[in-house]
C-alpha positions in Angstrom: 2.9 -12.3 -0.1 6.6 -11.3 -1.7 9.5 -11.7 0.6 10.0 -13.5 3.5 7.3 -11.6 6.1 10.1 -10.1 8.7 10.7 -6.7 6.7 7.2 -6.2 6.0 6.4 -7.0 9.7 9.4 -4.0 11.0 7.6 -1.9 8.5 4.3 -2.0 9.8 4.8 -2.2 13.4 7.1 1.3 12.5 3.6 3.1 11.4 3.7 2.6 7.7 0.9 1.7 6.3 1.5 -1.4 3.4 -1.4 -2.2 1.5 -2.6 -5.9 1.7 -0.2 -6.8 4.0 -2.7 -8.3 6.6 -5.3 -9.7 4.1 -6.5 -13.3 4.0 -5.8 -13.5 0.8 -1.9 -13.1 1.9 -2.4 -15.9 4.4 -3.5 -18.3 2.1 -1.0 -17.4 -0.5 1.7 -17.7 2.2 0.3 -21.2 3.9 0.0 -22.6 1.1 3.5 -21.4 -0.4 5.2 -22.9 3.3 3.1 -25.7 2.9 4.9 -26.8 -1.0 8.4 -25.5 -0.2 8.9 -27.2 3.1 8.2 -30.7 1.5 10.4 -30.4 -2.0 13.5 -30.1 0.3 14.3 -26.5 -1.1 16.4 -24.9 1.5 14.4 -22.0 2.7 13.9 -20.4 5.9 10.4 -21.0 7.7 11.3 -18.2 10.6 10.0 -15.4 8.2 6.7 -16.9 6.6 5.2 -18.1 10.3 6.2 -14.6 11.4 3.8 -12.9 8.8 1.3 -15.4 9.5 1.1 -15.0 13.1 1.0 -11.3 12.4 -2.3 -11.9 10.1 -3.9 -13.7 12.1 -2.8 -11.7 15.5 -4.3 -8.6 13.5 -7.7 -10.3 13.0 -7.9 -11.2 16.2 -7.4 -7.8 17.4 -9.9 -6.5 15.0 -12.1 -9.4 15.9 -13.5 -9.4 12.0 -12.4 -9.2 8.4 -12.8 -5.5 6.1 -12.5 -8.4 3.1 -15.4 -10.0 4.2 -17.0 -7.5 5.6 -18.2 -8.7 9.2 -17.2 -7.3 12.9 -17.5 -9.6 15.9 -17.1 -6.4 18.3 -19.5 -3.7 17.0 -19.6 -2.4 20.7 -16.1 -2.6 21.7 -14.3 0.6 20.1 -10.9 0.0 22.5 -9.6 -2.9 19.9 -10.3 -0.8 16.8 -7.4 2.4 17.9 -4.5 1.4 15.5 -1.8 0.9 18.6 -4.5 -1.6 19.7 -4.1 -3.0 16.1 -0.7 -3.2 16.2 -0.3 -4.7 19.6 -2.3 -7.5 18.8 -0.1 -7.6 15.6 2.7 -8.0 17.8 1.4 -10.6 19.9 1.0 -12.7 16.6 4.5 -12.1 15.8 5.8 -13.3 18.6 3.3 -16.6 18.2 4.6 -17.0 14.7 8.9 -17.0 16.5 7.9 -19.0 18.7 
């Protein structure tokens, strides 16, 4: 959950492949890191951290489950599981988190 979210996001939507970059355990770490900054007054940008959580949860949505939980909402749907499926849905949370 290093960095701000918008380097890891170009890297990933490139084709590289970052190890627990989409987890939940990322999105909690990075909710609830926005979630103590934003109130101290620390001058930090919020742009980045909504853009990787709009990517996590864009993913998961696209996936329609969790690998860390181990469940699959879509178990007869294989057209969402194609990684450029994956990373269009990726995408679409991006673009949620900007906006």
């Amino acid at each position: 959950a290093g960095g701000s979210g918008i380097a890891e996001m170009k890297v990933y939507l490139n084709g590289i492949h970052v190890p627990g970059l989409l987890r939940l355990s990322t999105f909690a770490t990075k909710a609830f890191s926005l979630c103590c900054s934003i109130p101290s007054g620390m001058v930090l940008g919020t742009a980045g951290p909504y853009v990787h959580l709009g990517a996590i949860v864009g993913g998961g949505l696209g996936s329609l489950g969790s690998n860390q939980f181990k469940f699959k909402l879509n178990k007869g749907h294989v057209d969402f599981q194609s990684k450029f499926a994956h990373r269009s849905f990726v995408t679409i949370g991006i673009t949620a988190g900007i906006a």
